[in-house]
C-alpha positions, -999 to 999 in steps of 0.1 A, spaced: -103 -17 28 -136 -3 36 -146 -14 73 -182 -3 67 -182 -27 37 -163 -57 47 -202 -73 38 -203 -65 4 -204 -92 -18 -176 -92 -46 -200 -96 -71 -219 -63 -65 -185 -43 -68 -182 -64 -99 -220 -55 -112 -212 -17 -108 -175 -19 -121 -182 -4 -155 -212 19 -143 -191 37 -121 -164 43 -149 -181 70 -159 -193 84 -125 -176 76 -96 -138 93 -83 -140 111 -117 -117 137 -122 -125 156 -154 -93 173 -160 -80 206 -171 -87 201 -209 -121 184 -206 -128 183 -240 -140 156 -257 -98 142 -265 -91 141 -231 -70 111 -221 -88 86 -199 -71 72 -170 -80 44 -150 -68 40 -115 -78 6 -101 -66 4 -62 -54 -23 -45 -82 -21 -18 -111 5 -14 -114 27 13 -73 26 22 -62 59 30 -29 50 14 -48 44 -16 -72 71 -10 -38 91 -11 -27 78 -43 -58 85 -59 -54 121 -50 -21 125 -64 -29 112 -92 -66 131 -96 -43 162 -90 -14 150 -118 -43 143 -145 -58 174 -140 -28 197 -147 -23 175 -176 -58 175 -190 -66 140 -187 -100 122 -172 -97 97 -141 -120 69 -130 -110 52 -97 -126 19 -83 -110 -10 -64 -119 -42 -43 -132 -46 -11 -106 -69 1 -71 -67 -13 -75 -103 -34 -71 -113 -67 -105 -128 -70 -120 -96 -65 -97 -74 -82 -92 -96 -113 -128 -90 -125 -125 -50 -122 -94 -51 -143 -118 -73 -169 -147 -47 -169 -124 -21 -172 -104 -32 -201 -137 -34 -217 -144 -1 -212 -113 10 -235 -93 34 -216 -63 50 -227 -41 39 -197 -43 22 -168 -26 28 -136 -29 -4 -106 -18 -17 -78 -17 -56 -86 -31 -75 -54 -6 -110 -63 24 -113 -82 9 -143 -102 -31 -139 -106 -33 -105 -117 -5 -113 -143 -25 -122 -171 -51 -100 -171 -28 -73 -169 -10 -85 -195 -39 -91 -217 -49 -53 -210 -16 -48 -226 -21 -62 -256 -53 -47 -262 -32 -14 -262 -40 1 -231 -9 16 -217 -1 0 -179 13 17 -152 21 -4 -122 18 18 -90 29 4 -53 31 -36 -57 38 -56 -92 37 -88 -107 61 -114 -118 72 -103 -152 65 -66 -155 78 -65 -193 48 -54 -203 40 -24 -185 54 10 -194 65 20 -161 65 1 -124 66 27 -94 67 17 -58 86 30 -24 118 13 -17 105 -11 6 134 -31 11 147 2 20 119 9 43 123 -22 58 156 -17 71 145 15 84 119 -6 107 145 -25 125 171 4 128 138 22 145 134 -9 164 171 -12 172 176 28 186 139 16 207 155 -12 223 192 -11 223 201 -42 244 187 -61 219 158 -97 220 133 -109 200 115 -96 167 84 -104 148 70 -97 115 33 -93 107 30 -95 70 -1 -91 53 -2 -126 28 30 -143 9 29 -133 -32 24 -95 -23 59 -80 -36 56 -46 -17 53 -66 21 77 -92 12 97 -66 0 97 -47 33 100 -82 53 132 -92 37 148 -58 43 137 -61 83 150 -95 82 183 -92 63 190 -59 88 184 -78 119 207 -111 105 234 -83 107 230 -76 148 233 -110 169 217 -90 198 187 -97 180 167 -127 173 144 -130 142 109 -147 149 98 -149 114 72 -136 93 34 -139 103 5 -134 80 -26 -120 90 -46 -117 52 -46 -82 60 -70 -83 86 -66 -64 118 -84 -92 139 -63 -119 129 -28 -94 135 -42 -89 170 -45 -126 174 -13 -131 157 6 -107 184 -11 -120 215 -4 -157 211 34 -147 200 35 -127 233 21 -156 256 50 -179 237 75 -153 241 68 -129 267 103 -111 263 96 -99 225 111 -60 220 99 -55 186 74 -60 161 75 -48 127 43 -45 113 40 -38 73 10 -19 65 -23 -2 78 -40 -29 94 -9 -48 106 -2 -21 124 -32 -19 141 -40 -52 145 -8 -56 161 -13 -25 182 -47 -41 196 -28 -77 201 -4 -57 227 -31 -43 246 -51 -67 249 -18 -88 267 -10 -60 284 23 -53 271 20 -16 263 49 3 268 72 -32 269 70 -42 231 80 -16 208 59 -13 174 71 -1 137 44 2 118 47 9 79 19 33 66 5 64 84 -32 65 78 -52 83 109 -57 49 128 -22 44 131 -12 83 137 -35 80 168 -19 51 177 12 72 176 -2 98 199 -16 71 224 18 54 225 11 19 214 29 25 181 63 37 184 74 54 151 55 50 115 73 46 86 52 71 60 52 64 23 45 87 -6 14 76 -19 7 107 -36 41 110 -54 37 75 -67 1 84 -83 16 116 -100 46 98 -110 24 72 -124 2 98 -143 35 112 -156 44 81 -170 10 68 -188 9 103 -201 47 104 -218 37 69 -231 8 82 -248 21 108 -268 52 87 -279 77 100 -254 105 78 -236 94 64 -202 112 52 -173 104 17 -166 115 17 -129 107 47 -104 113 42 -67 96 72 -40 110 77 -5 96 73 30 96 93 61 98 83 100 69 99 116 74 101 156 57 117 185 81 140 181 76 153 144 39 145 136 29 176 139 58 195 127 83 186 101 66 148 90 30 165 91 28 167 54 37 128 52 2 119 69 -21 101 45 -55 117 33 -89 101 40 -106 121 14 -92 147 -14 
């Protein structure tokens, strides 16, 4: 989300929903005529450089494929907010829309309903409880992903001890996704002891709260998986602030500049980077074959890479999300 915004009011993003449709994040496309598909990318949460990421992917996808896209999203990654955007934009009739649900259960109905007013529906990163209705769901494998968090964790701290989750909220399939992989990994080592899952409503203040007291209850913590942006560097402020850095070793999921800085300062051990962009041109891919009548694949999972110290600037440099495209 936008830190310079966190005081917007949900209403105003609401008010300028359909303005902005035809002005802002527009991509016009290589055909540009007046037949031009029109895509609508609705985010999960404005300002995320994952998402910023995504959007460029898919700005970059359209245009080889002559299509228009709009791109708006909440301020906060919630329902509430998000459910209205996908409202105003159905309204506005595009062809397709490509979005990142923000809960499983509330944004199932109005994505359904965008459905059956024939829009085509891509889900892109997270989904919702019965995805029968979209043409094609597309996310990292972030059980996957998750696993790859603890075995970081695990080559960190060898001897084994305590591990923690900061999640973002329950309901969000793409961080409970990536919980239950770190979780099911470390049930498989007894060297290690699972602390459970914490939730921080994706805030970075509440993460660093979250950490701190867990560290004054368990001072001998080795590991905390953190699974997205501002876990990551919530949790990354919690273990400074109790002075553990350089005791407690952090996974963070997502690579956005924060957390690659907190990378090069040492307070985040390794990142696990997805592929934002490959999930928006994959996504674009998909409305686009739907369109024009061709078969689609309902399911598409991406990769991920382990960014370290190490390889940031070499092999994994690519992997680093955009802030702008």
């Amino acid at each position: 989300m936008k830190r310079t915004s966190r005081g917007l009011a949900a209403a105003a993003a609401v008010a300028l929903a359909v303005g902005s449709l035809a002005a802002c994040g527009s991509s016009d496309g290589g055909g540009g005529g007046s037949d031009s598909k029109k895509i609508a990318f609705i985010q999960g949460v404005s300002g995320d450089e994952f998402y910023i990421t995504m959007q460029c992917g898919i700005e970059a996808e359209a245009k080889k494929l002559g299509a228009k896209v709009t791109t708006q999203g909440p301020e906060k990654f919630d329902p509430t907010q998000q459910k209205p955007i996908v409202d105003s934009v159905v309204a506005s009739r595009p062809d397709a829309i490509l979005v990142a649900p923000t809960d499983v259960s509330a944004m199932q109905a109005p994505l359904k309903a965008a459905s059956d007013a024939g829009i085509k529906v891509v889900l892109v990163d997270t989904t919702v409880n019965d995805p029968s209705f979209a043409v094609s769901q597309i996310s990292s494998d972030n059980e996957g992903g998750g696993a790859a968090a603890f075995e970081a964790i695990k080559e960190l701290a060898p001897d084994g001890g305590k591990v923690l989750v900061v999640s973002t909220d329950p309901g969000v399939s793409t961080v409970d996704a990536r919980a239950k992989g770190f979780k099911d990994a470390a049930a498989k080592d007894s060297s290690f002891q699972f602390l459970g899952v914490q939730y921080s409503h994706n805030e970075p203040t509440q993460a660093a709260k979250i950490v701190t007291a867990a560290l004054q209850k368990d001072p001998d913590i080795v590991g905390i998986f953190a699974t997205n942006v501002f876990s990551a560097e919530g949790s990354a402020t919690g273990i400074r602030q109790a002075g553990k850095q350089g005791k407690v070793n952090v996974v963070g999921f997502d690579a956005g500049p924060a957390q690659v800085k907190q990378l090069r300062d040492g307070t985040v051990q390794a990142l696990i980077a997805q592929q934002p962009d490959v999930i928006g041109s994959d996504g674009v891919q998909q409305a686009i074959a739907a369109l024009d009548g061709k078969s689609t694949k309902k399911t598409i999972q991406t990769g991920s890479t382990i960014i370290t110290k190490d390889n940031v600037d070499g092999d994994a440099k690519d992997a680093v999300y955009q802030s702008s495209c």
